[in-house]
N, C-alpha and C positions, 0 to 999 in steps of 0.2 A: 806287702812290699816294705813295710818301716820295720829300721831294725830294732826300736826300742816303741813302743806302744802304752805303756804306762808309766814311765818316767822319762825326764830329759824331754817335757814336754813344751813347744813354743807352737805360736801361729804363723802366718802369713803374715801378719804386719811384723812381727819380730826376727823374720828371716833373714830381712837384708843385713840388719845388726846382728845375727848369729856368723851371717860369711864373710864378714867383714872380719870379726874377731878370728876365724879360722882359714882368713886368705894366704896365711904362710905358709912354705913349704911343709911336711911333715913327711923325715924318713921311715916308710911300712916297714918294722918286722919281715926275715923271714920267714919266722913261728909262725906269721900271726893267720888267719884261714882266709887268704883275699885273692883274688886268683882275677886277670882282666883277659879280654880279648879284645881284638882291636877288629874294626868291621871296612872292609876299603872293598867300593866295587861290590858288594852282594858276597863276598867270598872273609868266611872267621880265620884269621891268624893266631896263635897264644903268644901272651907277651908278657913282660918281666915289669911290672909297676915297682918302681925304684921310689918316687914319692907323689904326694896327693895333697893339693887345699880345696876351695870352695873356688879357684878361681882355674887351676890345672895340674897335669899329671907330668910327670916326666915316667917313661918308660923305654925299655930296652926290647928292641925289636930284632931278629934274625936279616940275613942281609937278603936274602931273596922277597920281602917285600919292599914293595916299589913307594914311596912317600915323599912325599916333597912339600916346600915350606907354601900354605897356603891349603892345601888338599883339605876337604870337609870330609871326616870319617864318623865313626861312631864307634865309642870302647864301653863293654859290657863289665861292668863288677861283680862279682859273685862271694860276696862277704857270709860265710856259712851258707844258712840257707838262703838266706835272703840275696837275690841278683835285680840288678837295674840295669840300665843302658844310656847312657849321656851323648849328644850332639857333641863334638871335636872340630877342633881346627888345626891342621900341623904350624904350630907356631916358629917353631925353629927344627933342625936336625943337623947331628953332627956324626961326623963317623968315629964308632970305636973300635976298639983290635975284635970285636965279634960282633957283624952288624951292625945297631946304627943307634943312636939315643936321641929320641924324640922327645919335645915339649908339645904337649898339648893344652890348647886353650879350652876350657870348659864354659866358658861365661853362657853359652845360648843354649838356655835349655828352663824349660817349663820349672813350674814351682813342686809339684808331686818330685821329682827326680833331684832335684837341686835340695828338698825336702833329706830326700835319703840319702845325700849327699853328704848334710850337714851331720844328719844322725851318728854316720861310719864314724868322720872324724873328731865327732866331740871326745870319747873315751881315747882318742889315739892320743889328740890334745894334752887332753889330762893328763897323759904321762909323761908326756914331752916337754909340756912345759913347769913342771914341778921347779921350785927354786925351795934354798931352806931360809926360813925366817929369821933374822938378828934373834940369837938365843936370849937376848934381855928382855926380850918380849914375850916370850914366850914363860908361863908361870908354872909351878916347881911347887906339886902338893904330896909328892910321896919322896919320900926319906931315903929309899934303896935303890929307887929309880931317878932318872933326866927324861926330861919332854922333852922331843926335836920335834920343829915343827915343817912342813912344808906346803908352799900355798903354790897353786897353777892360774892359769889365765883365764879358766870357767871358775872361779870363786871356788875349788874344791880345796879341802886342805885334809893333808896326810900327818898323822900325829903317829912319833916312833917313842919304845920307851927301852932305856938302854939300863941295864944293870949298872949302877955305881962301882960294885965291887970289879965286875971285869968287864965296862964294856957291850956286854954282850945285848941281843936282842929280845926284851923281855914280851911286847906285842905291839901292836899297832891299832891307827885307827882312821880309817876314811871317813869324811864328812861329804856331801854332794848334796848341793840344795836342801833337801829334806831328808835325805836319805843316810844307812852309816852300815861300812863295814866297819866289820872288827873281832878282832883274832887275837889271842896270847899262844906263846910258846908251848905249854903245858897241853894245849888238847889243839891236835893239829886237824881244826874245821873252823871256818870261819862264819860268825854270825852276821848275817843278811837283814835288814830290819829298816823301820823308817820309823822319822820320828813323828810323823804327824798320823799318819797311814792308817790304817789296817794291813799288816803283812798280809799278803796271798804268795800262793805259789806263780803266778805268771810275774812279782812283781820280786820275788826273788830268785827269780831264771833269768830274768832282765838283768839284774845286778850283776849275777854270776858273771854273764856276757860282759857288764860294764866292767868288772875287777879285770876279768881274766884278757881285757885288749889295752888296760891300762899298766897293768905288768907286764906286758910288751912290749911297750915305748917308752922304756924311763931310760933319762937323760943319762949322758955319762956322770953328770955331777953325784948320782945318787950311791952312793959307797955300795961295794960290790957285795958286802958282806948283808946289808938292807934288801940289795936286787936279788940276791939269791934264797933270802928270806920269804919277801913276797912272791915270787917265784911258787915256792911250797905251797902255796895255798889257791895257786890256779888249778882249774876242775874241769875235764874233757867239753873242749866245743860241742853247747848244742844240751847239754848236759843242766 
């Protein structure tokens, strides 16, 4: 049931300071492979998850189900393969021109679940919250290229290298706790690796997963011309 098993690893006692940091809203992707059901009464409905923290969901419901503020339900996540199921409380509902938009409160619910909880939205995180770093700070060792750098709220930081003569995008490079992607333009495949590690294969199908949900969620701030870069280098879910 966990979506990441060999990296992005924390305990029980480090939990509550993991949902804490990811108590904010985050807009899902509609790319991205998340798919919810909402559970009222013993009877499954499909529903439209619009966003997702450690603390609740906002989703988009058809107007033939019945909800109201207070209801206990249960909505099921189905993030590739991996699906869970979280305790709910309809915290608010409002009507929209199609059906209705719910806030749900997720706060009650066991550590296994709240566990995969945190898993989903760390990579979502990381792409959301990308910011670029004061270019002064960032240090300048090749001659025909620029380092941009960009640092997120899990300590990950995205390093881009731009052509001096036009601009353009020469590769990249992700850092994640121990771990690094990293790709150039020249040969379109991206290298999966760790720095402390022994690469295995379950431990770069994990990565793949973590790149391919964090080029999902990047911020408006990230120039379109970088979003559709990293973009090329996503690799079929599951893959």
């Amino acid at each position: 049931m966990e979506f990441f098993k060999r990296i992005l690893g924390f305990d029980e006692k480090t939990l509550a300071r993991e949902e804490q940091r990811l108590s904010q809203r985050f807009t899902i992707s509609p790319l991205a492979p998340l798919s919810a059901r909402l559970q009222v009464s013993g009877i499954d409905y499909p529903v439209t998850l619009r966003d997702l923290s450690t603390l609740g969901a906002g989703i988009h419901v058809d107007s033939f189900i019945d909800l109201h503020q207070g209801l206990n339900c249960q909505i099921s996540l189905q993030a590739e393969s991996v699906a869970f199921s979280l305790n709910a409380n309809v915290a608010r509902i409002i009507s929209a021109s199609s059906g209705s938009i719910a806030g749900l409160d997720l706060t009650d619910n066991e550590y296994d679940v709240r566990r995969c909880l945190v898993q989903l939205l760390e990579p979502i995180s990381m792409g959301a919250t990308l910011k670029r770093v004061d270019p002064e700070a960032v240090s300048q060792t090749e001659s025909d290229l620029i380092a941009l750098r960009y640092y997120s709220s899990q300590s990950s930081t995205l390093t881009v290298w731009r052509r001096t003569s036009d601009d353009s995008i020469n590769g990249f490079e992700i850092h994640i706790q121990d771990y690094f992607i990293r790709s150039t333009a020249q040969a379109k495949s991206a290298d999966f690796g760790s720095l402390t590690l022994r690469q295995n294969d379950e431990e770069t199908q994990e990565l793949r997963r973590l790149f391919n949900w964090i080029a999902l969620h990047l911020p408006p701030q990230i120039p379109d011309d970088l979003s559709d870069f990293l973009q090329g280098y996503r690799t079929d879910f599951g893959t």
